[in-house]
C-alpha positions in Angstrom: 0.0 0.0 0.0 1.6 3.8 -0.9 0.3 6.4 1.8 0.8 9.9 2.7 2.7 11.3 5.2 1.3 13.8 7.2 2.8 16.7 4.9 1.0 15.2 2.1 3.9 13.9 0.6 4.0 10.0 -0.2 5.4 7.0 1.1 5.7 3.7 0.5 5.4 0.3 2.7 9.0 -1.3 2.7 7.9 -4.4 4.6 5.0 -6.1 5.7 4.8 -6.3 9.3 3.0 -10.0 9.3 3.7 -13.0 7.7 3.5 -12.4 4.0 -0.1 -13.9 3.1 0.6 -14.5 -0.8 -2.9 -15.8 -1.4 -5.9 -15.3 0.2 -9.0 -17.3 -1.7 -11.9 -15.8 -0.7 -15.1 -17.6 -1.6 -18.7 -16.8 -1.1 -18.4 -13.7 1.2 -21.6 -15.1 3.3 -20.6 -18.4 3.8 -16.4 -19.0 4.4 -13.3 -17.6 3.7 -10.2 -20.1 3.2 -6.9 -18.7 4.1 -3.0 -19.8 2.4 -0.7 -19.1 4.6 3.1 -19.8 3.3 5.7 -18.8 5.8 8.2 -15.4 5.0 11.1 -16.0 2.8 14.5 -15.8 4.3 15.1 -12.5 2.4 12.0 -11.0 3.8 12.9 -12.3 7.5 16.4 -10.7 7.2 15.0 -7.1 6.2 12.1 -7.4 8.7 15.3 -7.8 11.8 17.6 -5.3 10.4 14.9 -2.8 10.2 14.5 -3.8 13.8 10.8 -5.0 13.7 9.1 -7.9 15.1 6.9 -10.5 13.3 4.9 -10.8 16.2 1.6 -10.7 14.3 -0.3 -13.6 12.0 -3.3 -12.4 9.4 -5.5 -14.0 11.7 -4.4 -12.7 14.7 -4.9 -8.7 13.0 -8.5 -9.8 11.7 -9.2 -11.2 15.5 -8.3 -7.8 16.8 -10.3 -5.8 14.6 -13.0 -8.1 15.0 -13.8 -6.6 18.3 -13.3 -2.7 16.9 -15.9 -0.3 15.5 -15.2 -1.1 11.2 -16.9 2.0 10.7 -15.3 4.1 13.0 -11.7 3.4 11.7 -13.3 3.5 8.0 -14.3 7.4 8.8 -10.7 8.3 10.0 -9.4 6.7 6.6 -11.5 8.7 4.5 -10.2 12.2 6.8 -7.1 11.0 6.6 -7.3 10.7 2.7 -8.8 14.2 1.8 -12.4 15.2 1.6 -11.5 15.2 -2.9 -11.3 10.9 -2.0 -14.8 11.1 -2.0 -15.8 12.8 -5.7 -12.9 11.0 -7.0 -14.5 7.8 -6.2 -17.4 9.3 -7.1 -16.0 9.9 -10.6 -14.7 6.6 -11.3 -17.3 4.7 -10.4 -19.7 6.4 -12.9 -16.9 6.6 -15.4 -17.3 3.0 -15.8 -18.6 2.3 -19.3 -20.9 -1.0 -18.9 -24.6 -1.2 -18.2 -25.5 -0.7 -14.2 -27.2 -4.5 -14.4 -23.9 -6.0 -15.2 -22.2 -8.9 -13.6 -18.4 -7.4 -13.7 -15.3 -8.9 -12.2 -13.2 -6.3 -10.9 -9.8 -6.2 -10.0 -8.9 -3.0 -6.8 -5.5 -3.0 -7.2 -3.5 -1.5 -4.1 -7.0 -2.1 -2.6 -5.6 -0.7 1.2 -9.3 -1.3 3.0 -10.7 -1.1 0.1 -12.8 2.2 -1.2 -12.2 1.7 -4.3 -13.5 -1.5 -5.0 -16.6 -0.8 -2.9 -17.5 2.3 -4.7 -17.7 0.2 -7.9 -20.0 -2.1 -6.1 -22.0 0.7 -5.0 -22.9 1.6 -8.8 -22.6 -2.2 -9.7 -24.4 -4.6 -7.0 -24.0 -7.6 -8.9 -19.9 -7.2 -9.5 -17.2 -9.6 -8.2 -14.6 -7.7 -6.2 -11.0 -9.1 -6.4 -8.4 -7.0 -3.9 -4.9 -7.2 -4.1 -2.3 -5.0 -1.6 0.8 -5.6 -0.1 -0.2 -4.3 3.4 -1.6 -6.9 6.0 -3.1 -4.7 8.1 -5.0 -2.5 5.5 -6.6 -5.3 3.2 -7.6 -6.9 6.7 -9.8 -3.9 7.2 -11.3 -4.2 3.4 -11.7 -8.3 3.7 -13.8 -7.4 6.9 -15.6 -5.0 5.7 -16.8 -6.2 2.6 -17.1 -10.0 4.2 -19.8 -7.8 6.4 -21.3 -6.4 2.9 -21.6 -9.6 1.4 -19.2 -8.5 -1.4 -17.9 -11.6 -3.1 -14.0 -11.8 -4.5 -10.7 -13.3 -4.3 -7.6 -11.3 -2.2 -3.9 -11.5 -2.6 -1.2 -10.3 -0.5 1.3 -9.2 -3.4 3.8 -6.4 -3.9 3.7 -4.7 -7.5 7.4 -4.6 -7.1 7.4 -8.4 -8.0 7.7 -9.6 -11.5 4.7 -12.4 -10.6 2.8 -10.2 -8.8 -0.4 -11.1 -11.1 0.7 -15.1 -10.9 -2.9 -16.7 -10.4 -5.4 -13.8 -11.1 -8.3 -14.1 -13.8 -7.0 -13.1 -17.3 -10.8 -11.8 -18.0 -11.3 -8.7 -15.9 -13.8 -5.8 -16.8 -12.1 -3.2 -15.2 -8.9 -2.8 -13.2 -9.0 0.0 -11.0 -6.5 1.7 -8.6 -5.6 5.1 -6.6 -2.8 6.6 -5.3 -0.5 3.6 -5.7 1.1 3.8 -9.4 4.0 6.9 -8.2 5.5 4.8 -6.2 7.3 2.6 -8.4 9.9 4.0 -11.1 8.8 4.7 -14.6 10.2 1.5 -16.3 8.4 -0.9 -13.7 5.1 1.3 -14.3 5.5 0.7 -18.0 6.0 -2.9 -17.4 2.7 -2.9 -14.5 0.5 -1.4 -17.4 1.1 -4.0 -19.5 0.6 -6.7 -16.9 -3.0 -4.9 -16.7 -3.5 -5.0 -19.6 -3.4 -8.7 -20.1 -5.5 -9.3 -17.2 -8.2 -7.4 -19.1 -10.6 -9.0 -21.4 -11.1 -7.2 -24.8 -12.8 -4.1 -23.8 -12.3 -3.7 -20.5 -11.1 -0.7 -19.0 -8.6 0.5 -16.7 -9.0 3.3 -14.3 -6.9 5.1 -12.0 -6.2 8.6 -10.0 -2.2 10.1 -9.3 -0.5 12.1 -8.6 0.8 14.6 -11.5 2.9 17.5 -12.5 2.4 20.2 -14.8 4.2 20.4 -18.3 7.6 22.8 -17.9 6.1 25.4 -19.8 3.2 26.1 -18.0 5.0 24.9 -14.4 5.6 28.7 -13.0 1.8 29.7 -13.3 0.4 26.4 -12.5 2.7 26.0 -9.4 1.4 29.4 -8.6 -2.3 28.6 -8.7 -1.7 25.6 -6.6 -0.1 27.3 -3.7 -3.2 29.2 -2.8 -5.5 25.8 -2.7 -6.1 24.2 0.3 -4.3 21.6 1.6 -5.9 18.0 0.4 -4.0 16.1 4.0 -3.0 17.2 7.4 -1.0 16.3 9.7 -4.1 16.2 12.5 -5.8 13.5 10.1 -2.5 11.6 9.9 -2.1 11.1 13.0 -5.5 10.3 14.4 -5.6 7.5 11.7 -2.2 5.8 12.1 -2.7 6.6 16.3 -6.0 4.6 16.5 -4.3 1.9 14.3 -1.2 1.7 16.6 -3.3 1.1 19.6 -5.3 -1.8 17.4 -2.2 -3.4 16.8 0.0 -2.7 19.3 3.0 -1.8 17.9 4.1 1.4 15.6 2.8 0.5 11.9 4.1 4.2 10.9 7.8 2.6 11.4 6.9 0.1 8.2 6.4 3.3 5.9 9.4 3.6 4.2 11.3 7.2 3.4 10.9 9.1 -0.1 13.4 7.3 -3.0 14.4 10.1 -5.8 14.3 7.7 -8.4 10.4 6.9 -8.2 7.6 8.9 -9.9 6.7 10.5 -7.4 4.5 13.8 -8.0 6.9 14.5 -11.5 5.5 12.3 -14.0 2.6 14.9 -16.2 -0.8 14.7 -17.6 1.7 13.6 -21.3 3.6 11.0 -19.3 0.6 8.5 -17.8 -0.8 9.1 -21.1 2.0 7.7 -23.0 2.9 4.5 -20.8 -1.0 3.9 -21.2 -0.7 3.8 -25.2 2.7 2.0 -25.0 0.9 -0.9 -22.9 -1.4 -1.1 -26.3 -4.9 1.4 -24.1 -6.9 2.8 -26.9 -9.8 5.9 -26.3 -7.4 7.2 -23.1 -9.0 9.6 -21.6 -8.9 12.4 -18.8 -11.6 12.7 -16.3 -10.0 14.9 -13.6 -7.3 16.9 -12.9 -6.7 19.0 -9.6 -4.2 20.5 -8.2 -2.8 17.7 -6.7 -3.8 14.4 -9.0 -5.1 13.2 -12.1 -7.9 10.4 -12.6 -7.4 8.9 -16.4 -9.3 5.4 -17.9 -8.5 3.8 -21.2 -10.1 0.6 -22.8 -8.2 -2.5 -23.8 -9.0 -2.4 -27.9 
């Protein structure tokens, strides 16, 4: 999962603080959900110690504690935490979607995190499949509960887009792919190479939507960098910390020390409107299109031809 810090800028989870769930088959959301549990590789033990941070946690031990918190509760800090815009942005992309309101889709929220995304498309589309994939334990432990409690149906992986297999045993026949805020935190060559891993998961004519962060072009940088300056602030540090405080006190341990410092080499906020555009018609998107653009983010789809 890529977050915010409290100064708006983002950051990205290094590590996962539990034992690395790689695939987690959920089947009817009403009646049971099975759980594969492979133990952590020796690479992913070694970081975990030198970063100085306990394994102390299983996946079922995290849904057991937040079986006995208020879902909703911790749901409403996310959304403050996230910006009062997360709301018309998922707004947006939900009615962006270009297939009738009665259909059955299969959807893939990629970077779910607890999981907004995915539920706003089931909102608009009751009868959709909801597949979720993140790398953070904690965060898609909130969405599986959550949309277990709304009888939302899907399969959820444990996988980190950094990985070359991250897509290994997904459906190749996806309506829509969807994602926010995630993309900018890898580098440019691994986001070229992610698009076209969507788009092979997508069946002819599905869609892929998503909302980042983006910069202005260099000749119209001064003025647009001037305009943005007297918006308000989309985070704060207040909402930050309330978030990441209550889920500390869940847990029991400082999650904040898994989020991982700024690397110059990733997009970041410095890729333009030009530059998503072009990695989505190099990964073979036709009928791109913009939606949105703030002062902080962009929210573009494209169809798979």
């Amino acid at each position: 999962m890529w977050l915010r810090d409290p100064d708006g800028h983002v950051v990205v989870l290094r590590v996962q603080m539990a034992s690395p769930v790689r695939n987690l088959c959920v089947g009817s959301a009403v009646k049971r959900i099975a759980w594969k549990r492979p133990g952590p590789s020796l690479r992913e033990r070694k970081d975990l110690l030198r970063k100085g941070i306990s394994m102390s946690l299983t996946q079922s031990q995290i849904e057991k504690k937040l079986s006995n918190e208020n879902l909703d509760e911790l749901l409403d800090l996310w959304r403050t935490e996230q910006g009062a815009e997360k709301r018309r942005d998922l707004d947006l992309m939900a009615a962006a979607i270009p297939f009738s309101k009665d259909a059955s889709l299969r959807v893939l929220d990629l970077c779910c995190g607890p999981g907004d995304v995915g539920r706003a498309v089931r909102a608009r589309y009751p009868k959709s499949q909801i597949d979720c994939l993140d790398r953070d334990v904690f965060l898609i432990s909130i969405c599986l509960l959550t949309n277990r409690r709304g009888g939302i149906s899907g399969q959820s992986f444990v996988r980190d887009l950094w990985e070359p297999d991250w897509c290994r045993g997904l459906e190749r026949d996806y309506d829509m792919v969807a994602t926010a805020n995630a993309l900018h935190w890898l580098d440019a060559r691994r986001v070229s190479e992610l698009c076209k891993d969507v788009f092979r998961l997508l069946r002819p004519g599905g869609v892929f939507l998503f909302v980042e962060p983006a910069c202005s072009e260099t000749t119209f940088a001064a003025g647009f960098a001037e305009w943005k300056s007297r918006q308000p602030s989309r985070y704060s540090r207040e909402n930050w910390e309330r978030f990441w405080s209550r889920a500390n006190e869940i847990l029991g341990y400082d999650h904040t020390k898994l989020l991982g410092s700024r690397d110059s080499h990733l997009i970041g906020d410095r890729m333009p409107v030009s530059g998503w555009v072009r990695v989505l018609r190099d990964a073979g998107f036709e009928s791109i299109d913009v939606f949105l653009r703030d002062a902080d983010e962009v929210m573009l789809g494209a169809a798979k031809p």
